[in-house]
C-alpha positions as CSV (number, residue, x, y, z in Angstrom):
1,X,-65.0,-117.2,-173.1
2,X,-66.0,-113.8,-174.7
3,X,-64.2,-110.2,-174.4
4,X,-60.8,-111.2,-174.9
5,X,-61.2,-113.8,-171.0
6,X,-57.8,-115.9,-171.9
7,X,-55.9,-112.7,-172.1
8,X,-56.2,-111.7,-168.4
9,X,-54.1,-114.7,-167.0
10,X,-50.9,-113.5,-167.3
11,X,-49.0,-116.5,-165.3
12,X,-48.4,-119.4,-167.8
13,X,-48.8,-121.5,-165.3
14,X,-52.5,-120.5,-163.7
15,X,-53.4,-120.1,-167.9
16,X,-52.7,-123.9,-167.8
17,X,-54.5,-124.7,-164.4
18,X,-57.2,-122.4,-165.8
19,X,-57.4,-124.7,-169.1
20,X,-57.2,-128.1,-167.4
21,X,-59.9,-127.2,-164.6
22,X,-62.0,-126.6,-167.8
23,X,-61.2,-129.9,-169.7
24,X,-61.8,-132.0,-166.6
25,X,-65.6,-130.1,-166.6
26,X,-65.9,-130.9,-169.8
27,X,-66.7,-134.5,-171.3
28,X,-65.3,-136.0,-174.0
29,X,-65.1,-134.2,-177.2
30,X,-67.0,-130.9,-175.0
31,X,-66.1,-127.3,-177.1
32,X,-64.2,-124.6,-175.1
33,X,-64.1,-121.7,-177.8
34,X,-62.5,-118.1,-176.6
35,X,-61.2,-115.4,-178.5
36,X,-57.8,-113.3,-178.1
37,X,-56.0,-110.4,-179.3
38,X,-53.1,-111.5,-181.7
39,X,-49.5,-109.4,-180.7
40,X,-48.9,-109.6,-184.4
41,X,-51.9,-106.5,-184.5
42,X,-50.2,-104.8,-181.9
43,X,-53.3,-103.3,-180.8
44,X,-51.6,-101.4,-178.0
45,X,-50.2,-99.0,-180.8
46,X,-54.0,-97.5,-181.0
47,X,-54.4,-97.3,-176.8
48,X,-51.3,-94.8,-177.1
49,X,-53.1,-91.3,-177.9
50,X,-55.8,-91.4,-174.8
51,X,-59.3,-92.5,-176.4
52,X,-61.5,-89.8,-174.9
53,X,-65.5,-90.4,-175.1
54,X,-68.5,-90.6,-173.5
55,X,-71.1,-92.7,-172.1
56,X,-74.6,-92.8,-170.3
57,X,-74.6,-95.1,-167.0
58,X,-78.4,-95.4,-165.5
59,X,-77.7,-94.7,-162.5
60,X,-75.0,-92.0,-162.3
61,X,-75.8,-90.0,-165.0
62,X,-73.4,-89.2,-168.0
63,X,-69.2,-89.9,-167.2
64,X,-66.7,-88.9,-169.2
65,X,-63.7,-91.4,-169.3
66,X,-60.5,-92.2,-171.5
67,X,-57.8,-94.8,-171.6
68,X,-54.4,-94.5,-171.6
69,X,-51.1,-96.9,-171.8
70,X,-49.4,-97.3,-168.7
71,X,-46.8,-99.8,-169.5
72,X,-45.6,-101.9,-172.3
73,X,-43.5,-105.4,-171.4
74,X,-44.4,-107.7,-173.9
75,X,-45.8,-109.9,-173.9
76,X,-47.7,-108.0,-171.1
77,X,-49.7,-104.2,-171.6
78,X,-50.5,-102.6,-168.9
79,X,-53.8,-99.5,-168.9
80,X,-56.0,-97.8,-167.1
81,X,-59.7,-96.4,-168.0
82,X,-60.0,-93.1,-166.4
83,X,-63.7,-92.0,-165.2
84,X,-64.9,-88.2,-164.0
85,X,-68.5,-88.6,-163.6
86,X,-70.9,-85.6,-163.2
87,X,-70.2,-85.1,-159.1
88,X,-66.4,-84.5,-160.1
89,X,-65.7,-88.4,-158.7
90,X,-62.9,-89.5,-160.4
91,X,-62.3,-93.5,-160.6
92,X,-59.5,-95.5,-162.5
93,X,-59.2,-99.2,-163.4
94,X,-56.2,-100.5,-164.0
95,X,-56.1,-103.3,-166.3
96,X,-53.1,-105.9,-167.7
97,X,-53.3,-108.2,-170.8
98,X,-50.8,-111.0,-171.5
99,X,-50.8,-111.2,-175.6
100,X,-49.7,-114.8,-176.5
101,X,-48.9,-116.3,-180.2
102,X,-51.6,-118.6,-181.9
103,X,-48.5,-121.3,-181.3
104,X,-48.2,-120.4,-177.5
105,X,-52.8,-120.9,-177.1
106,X,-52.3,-123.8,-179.5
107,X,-49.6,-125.6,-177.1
108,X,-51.3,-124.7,-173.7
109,X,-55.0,-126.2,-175.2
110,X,-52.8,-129.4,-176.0
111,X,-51.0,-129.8,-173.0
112,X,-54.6,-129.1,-171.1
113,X,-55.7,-132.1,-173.5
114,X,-57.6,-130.2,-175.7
115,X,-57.6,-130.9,-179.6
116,X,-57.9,-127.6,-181.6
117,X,-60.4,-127.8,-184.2
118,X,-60.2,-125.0,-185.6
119,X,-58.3,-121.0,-185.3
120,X,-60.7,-118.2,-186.9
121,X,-60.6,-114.7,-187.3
122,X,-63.0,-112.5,-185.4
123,X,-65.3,-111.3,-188.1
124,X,-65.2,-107.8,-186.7
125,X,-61.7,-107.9,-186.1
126,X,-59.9,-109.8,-189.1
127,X,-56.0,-110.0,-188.6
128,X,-56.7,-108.7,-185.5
129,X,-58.1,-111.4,-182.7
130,X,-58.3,-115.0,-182.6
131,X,-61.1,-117.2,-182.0
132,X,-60.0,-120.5,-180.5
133,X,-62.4,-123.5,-181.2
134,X,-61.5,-126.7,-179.2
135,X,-63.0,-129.9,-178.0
136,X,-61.9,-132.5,-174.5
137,X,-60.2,-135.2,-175.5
């Protein structure tokens, strides 16, 4: 589960439901591995001063877009990506992220009955992001 997956369940509840429908796809000693942002980094901080840019989409042309806090309620952070493409369409996508503790991903995967092997860092993103490495039991 790439791109940061785990944080878009914001419930506790449907995280857990999420984790168990896994292990019971799984077979014994199967891997689930997923990465997540760590609150510690508080990467929010660096989404506060809009991120402007620029990008080339095939079929539209170039857009210009930017992203910008909308709410902070930790553990929860809210945003939204702001596009104006080339026609003067504008679109927004509104995004939330529930940041959880290694302790709180370490508890859910065992509850879900999964043993964690091991907790990494994200090589591009040391002290920054997790990376979750489990097996079924």
């Amino acid at each position: 589960m790439t791109g940061n997956g785990a944080q878009v369940f914001l419930d506790d509840d449907v995280w857990l439901r999420t984790l168990a429908a896994l292990h019971e796809r799984l077979r014994y000693g199967g891997p689930l591995v997923f990465e997540a942002r760590g609150p510690q980094a508080r990467a929010w901080e660096s989404w506060a001063d809009p991120h402007e840019g620029s990008m080339t989409i095939a079929s539209l042309g170039l857009d210009r877009h930017h992203r910008g806090l909308l709410k902070i309620d930790l553990p929860l952070v809210s945003f939204r990506y702001s596009y104006a493409l080339p026609d003067g369409t504008l679109i927004g996508s509104d995004s939330t992220l529930r940041f959880r503790s290694e302790e709180e991903h370490r508890e859910a995967l065992r509850r879900s009955g999964f043993e964690v092997v091991d907790v990494r860092q994200a090589p591009d993103r040391v002290g920054k992001q997790f990376v979750f490495v489990a097996r079924a039991g």
